[in-house]
N, C-alpha and C positions, 0 to 999 in steps of 0.2 A: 261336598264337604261332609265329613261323617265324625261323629265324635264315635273314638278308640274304645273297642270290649278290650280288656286288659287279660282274658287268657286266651292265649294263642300257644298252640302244641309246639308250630314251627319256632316261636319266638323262645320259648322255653328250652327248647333243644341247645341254644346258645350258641348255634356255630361259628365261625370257629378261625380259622388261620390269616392270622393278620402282621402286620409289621407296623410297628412303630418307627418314624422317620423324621424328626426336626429340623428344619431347616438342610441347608448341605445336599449333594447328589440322593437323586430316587435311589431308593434298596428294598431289594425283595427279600425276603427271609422264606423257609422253607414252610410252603403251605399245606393246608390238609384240604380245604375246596376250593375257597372265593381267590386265592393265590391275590392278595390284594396291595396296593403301595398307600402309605399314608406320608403327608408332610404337614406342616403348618407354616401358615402365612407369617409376616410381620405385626400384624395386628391382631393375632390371636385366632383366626379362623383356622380349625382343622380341619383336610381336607382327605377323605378316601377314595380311591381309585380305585374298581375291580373290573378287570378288564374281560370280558365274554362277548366273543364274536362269533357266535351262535347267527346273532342275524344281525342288520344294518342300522339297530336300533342304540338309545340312549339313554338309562334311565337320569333324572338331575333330580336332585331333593336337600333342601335345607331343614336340616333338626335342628330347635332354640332350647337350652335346658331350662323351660319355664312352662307351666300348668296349668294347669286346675288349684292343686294344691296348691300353691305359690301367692294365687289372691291373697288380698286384705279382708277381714270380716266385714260383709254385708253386700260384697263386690262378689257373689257367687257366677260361674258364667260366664267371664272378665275375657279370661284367655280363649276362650270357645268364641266368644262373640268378635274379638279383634283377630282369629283366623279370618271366619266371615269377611272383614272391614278391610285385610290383607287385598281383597282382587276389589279396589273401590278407588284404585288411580292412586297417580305420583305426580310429583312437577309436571312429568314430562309426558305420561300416559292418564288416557282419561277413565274413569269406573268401569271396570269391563273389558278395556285395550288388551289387557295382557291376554285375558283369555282369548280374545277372537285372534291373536296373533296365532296361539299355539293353536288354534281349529284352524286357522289359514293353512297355518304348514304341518298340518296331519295329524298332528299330537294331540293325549290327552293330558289332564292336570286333576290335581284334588287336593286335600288336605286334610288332618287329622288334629285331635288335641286327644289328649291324655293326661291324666294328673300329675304327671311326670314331664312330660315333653309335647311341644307342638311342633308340627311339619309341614312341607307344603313340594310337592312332586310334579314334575312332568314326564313324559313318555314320547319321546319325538325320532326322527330319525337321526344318525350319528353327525350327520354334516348342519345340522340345523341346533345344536348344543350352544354353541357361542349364542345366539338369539335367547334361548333360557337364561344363559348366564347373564348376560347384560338388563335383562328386566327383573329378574329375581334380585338381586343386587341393587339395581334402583330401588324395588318396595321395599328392602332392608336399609335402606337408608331415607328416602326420600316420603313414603307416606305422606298422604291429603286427605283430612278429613274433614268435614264442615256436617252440621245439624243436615242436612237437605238430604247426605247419602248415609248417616249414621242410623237416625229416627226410625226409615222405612228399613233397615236391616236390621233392627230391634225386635219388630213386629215378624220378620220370618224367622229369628230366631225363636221368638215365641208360639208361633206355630210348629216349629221343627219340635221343641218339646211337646206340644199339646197330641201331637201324633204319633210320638215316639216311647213318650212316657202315657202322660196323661190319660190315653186313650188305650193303652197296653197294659192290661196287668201283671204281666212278666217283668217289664220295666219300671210296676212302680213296686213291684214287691223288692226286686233289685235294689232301689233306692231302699225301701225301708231297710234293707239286711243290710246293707253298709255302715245306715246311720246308726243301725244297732251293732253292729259288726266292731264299729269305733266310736267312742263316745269322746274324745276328745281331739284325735288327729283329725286333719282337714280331708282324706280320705273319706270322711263321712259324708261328704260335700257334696252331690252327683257334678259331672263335671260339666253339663249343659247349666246347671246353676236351678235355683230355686224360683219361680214365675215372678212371687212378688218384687226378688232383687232384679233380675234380670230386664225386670219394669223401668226400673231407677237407672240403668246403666246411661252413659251417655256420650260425648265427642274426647269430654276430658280426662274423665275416665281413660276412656280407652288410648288416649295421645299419651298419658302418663304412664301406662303399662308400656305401650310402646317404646318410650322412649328408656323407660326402665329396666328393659330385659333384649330386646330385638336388638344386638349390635354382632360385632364376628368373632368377638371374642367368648361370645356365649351362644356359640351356634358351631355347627356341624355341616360342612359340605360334603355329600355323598355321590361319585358319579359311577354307574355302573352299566356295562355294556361295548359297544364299539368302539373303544376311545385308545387314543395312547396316553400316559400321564403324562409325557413331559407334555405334550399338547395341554392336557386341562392345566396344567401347573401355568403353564404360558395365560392361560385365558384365564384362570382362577387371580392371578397375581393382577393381571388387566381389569379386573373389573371388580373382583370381591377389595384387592390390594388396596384401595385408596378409601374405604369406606375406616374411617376412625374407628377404635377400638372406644366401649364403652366403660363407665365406672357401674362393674356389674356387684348388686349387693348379695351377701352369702344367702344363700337357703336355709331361711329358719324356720324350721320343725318340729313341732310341740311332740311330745312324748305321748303314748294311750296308758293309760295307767292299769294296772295289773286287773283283771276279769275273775269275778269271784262266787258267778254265779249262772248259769246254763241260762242263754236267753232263748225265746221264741219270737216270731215274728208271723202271722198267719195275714194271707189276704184272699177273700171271697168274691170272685166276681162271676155275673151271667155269662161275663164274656169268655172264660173258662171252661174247655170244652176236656181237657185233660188233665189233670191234675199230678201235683210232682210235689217233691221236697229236696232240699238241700240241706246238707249239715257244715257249716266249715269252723276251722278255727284258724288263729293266727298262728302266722310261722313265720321263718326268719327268709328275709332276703338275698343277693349275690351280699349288698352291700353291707348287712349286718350279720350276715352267717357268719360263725367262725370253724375251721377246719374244713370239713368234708358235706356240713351238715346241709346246704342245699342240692350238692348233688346227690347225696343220700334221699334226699327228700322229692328226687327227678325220677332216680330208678322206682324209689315205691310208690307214685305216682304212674309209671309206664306200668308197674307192677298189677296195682291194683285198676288199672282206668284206662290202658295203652291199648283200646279196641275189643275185636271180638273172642279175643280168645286172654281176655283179663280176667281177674280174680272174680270184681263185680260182677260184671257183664254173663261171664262160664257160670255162677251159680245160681242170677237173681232171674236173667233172662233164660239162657238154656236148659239151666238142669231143674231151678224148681219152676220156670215159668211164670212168674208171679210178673214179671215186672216187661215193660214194653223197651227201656233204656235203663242202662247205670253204669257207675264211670266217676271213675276223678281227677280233677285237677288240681294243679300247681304250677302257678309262673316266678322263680325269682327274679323278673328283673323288675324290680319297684324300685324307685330310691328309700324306701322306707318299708313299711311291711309289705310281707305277702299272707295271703292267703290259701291254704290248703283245704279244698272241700269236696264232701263225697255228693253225688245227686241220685237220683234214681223215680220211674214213674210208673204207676202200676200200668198193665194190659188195657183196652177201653175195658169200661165196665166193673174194672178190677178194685180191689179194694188198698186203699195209700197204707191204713193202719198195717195189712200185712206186709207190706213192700218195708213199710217202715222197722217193723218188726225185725222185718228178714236182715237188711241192711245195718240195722243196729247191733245183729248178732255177726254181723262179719266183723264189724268192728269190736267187738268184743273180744271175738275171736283170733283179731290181729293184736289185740292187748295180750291176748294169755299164750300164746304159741307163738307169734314172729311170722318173721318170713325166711321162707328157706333158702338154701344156700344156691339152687338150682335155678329157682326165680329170681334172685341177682344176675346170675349171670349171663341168662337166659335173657331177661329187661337189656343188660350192660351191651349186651349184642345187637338189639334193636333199637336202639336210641341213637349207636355210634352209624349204623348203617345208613340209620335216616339221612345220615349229614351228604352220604353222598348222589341223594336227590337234590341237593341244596340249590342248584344250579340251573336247573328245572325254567322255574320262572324269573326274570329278571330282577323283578323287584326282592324277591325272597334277601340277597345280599344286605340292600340298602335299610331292610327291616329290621335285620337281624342286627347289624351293626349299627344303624342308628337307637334303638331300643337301648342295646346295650348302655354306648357312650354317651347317653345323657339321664342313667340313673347310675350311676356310679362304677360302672366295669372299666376295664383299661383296653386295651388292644393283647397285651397277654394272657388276659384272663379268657376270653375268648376263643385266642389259639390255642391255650391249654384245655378247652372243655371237653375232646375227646380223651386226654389223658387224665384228668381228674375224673371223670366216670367213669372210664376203666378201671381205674384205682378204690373206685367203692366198695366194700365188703360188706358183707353181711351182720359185722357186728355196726359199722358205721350207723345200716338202717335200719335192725333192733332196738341198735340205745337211744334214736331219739323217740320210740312211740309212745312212749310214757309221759314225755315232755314235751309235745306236739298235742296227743289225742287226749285229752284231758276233759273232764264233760264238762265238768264247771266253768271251762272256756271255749265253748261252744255256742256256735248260733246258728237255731233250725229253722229253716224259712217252707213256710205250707204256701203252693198256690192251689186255692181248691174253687170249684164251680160253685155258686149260689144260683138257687133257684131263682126263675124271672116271676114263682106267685107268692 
C-alpha cells in the first residue's frame, strides 16, 4: 500500500476518449485511445469498461471520492489508515483472505490514498475477474474491525511514516512546503497524517469514516483489459447491484485565502548528500480553471519542464552547466488547487545560490518576453502524441480515468483533452504569466546538506 505523490506527467496528460452511458444498452462513442464503455448501476455505482486484449490479463480497481482532505480536524491519516484496515477481513473472509486469494490465483493487489481519492486494485488473469469482484464488494459493504486487528495496524502505519517521512529529508521538507504552500486548506495536511494524531486514531474512528464515505454511490468501478462489458455489467450488477447506496455528505472545502507575501521554507540535514530548490505557486485546477487556463498551463509546463530538450533543462543543465536536473511541473487534476512549480539542483560540488540565480532569471525572463508561438505548437505536438502510448501499460487507463472522475472532471472532459490542447494559443499561455508567476505568491523550498561537525 503506498500513499499517492500527486504529480504524475502520465496523469496530467489527461487522456482522453470516453463515453458516457446511464443506464439502457452499452454505447461506444468515437474514441481517441482507451475506446472505453461506461454505465451506472441502480445504486449509484459508476462503472468503466476499457477493453485491451493485448494479453489474457484484467486490471479491477475501485476509486471512493474521499481523502486526506475530507478528514475531520485532529483525525489527520484517517483515510490512509482505513486503506490499511480495508485487507483486515469481512463477515465472511478472515484478516488477510482476500489477499492470499489473489496470490492463489496469480494476481497482484495494492492501494493508494490521495487527498483527493482512495483506491484499492488487482491484476489477475481475465477468467479469474468474478473472484475480485465478489470480495471487493463484500469489503465495501461488509468490513470487521475490532481493537485486536485495528491497534497493531496503527503501529505499522506509524512506522510506514517514520521511514518515509521522518527519516527522509526530502519528505519532510515536502511536508513543510505544503503547510507553507496552504495555510488554511486541508492540503496542508500530509496525507499519511501528523504522528501525534495518527497516535489517537482508533476502531471507531475508522468504522465512522467507513461507513461515512465507503458506499457505490460514491465510488468508481474501473475494469480494464480482457473483458467484454456486457460480461462485467452481468457481474458488476451480481455483486456490486445489491450493495445499498449510501447517504453521501457533500465535500466541504474551506477556501486558502489570498498569499501576500513570498514564503521560504529551508531544511538542513547530514542526510543530504545533494542539495535542490523548488519554487511553486498556486494555480488553478480542471475543476476551478476557467476557459482554456489549465491547459494553457499543460503546454507551458511541457514547454518549460517536458524533458531534455525543455526551456529549463536546454539552458541550466546543457548550455550553462550549472545544474545536474531542472524541470517543471503541473498537475490539474485536484479537486481544489493545483500547484505549478519550477525545481532545479546544482552539479555535485556545485553551487545552489548559482542554480538559483540562474533559474530565477528564466523566470524572469518568461515574465518579460513570453513564450513563442513555435514552442506552442511545438509542446501541442508532444503532449497529443503522448496519448498514443496511452495503452502501453494496463493500468495507465484505470489511472488516468479514475484520477480524473473523483476530482471533478466528467467523461467529456477527458475525451475532449486532445482537442482543448490543440486549441491553445499562445496568447491563452501569455496571459496567464502575470497571474500565475507572481513572487509575492510563491514558496521556495531549500533542501541543503548540514555538516555532521
Amino acid at each position: 500500500m503506498k500513499v499517492l505523490k500527486d504529480a504524475r506527467r502520465l496523469l496530467a496528460i489527461g487522456v482522453l476518449a470516453l463515453v458516457v452511458q446511464i443506464g439502457g444498452p452499452l454505447q461506444t462513442a468515437q474514441a481517441k485511445v482507451f475506446d472505453p464503455v461506461s454505465f451506472t448501476l441502480d445504486n449509484g455505482l459508476q462503472v468503466v469498461v476499457v477493453v485491451n486484449q493485448r494479453a489474457p490479463i484484467v486490471h479491477h480497481s475501485v476509486w471512493y471520492r474521499v481523502g486526506a482532505a475530507d478528514e475531520q480536524a485532529g483525525e489527520s491519516g484517517l483515510a490512509h489508515f482505513l486503506e490499511h484496515l480495508m485487507f483486515k477481513g469481512t463477515e465472511s473472509l478472515e484478516p488477510g483472505e482476500f489477499s492470499e486469494i489473489i496470490a492463489a490465483n496469480g494476481g497482484r493487489e495494492n492501494a493508494f490514498t490521495s487527498w483527493d481519492y482512495t483506491g484499492y486494485f488487482q491484476t489477475v488473469a481475465a477468467d479469474r475477474l468474478e473472484i475480485m469482484m465478489r470480495h471487493e464488494a463484500d469489503r465495501m459493504a461488509n468490513l470487521v474491525l475490532t481493537d485486536d486487528v485495528v491497534t497493531p495496524e496503527r503501529e505499522v502505519v506509524r512506522e510506514e511514516r517514520r521511514s518515509r517521512i521522518d527519516n527522509e529529508p526530502r519528505g519532510q521538507l515536502g511536508e513543510m512546503i505544503r503547510a507553507t504552500q496552504f495555510l488554511n486548506h486541508p492540503y496542508r495536511i500530509p496525507i499519511i497524517g501528523w504522528d501525534h494524531e495518527i497516535e489517537q486514531l482508533n476502531t471507531e474512528a475508522a468504522l465512522r469514516f467507513y461507513e461515512r464515505w465507503y458506499a457505490p454511490n460514491n465510488a468508481i468501478l474501473i475494469v480494464a483489459g480482457d473483458v467484454d462489458p456486457e460480461a462485467v455489467r452481468r457481474l458488476a450488477e451480481t455483486y456490486y447491484g445489491p450493495i445499498p447506496a449510501g447517504d453521501i455528505p457533500m465535500r466541504e472545502r474551506v477556501a486558502e485565502p489570498p498569499q501576500n507575501g513570498a514564503r521560504e521554507v529551508t531544511l538542513r540535514s547530514p542526510r543530504v548528500r545533494q542539495p535542490s530548490l523548488s519554487i511553486s505557486y498556486l494555480a488553478p485546477s480542471y475543476r476551478q480553471a476557467e476557459g482554456a487556463e489549465a491547459y494553457a498551463l499543460q503546454v507551458l509546463s511541457e514547454i518549460l519542464g517536458g524533458g531534455a530538450t525543455s526551456r529549463l533543462y536546454s539552458r541550466l543543465v546543457v548550455d550553462q552547466g550549472i545544474a545536474a536536473s531542472a524541470g517543471s511541473g503541473y498537475n490539474p487534476m485536484a479537486y481544489d488547487y493545483a500547484t505549478f512549480s519550477f525545481y532545479a539542483s546544482p552539479r555535485p560540488d556545485g553551487d545552489i545560490a548559482a542554480v538559483e540565480a540562474a533559474l530565477r532569471a528564466e523566470i524572469a525572463k518568461l515574465l518579460e518576453t513570453g513564450i513563442g508561438e513555435d514552442e506552442v505548437t511545438a509542446a501541442k505536438k508532444r503532449l497529443v502524441a503522448g496519448a498514443v502510448y496511452a495503452r502501453d501499460n494496463l493500468s495507465t487507463a484505470p489511472r488516468i480515468i479514475g484520477n480524473a472522475l473523483t476530482t471533478g472532471s466528467s467523461l467529456e472532459d477527458i475525451e475532449a483533452w486532445p482537442q482543448r490542447i490543440d486549441s491553445v494559443t499562445v496568447e491563452d499561455v501569455n496571459g496567464l504569466l502575470e497571474s500565475v508567476f507572481r513572487e509575492e505568491q510563491s514558496v521556495t523550498g531549500y533542501l541543503l546538506p548540514k555538516p555532521t561537525t
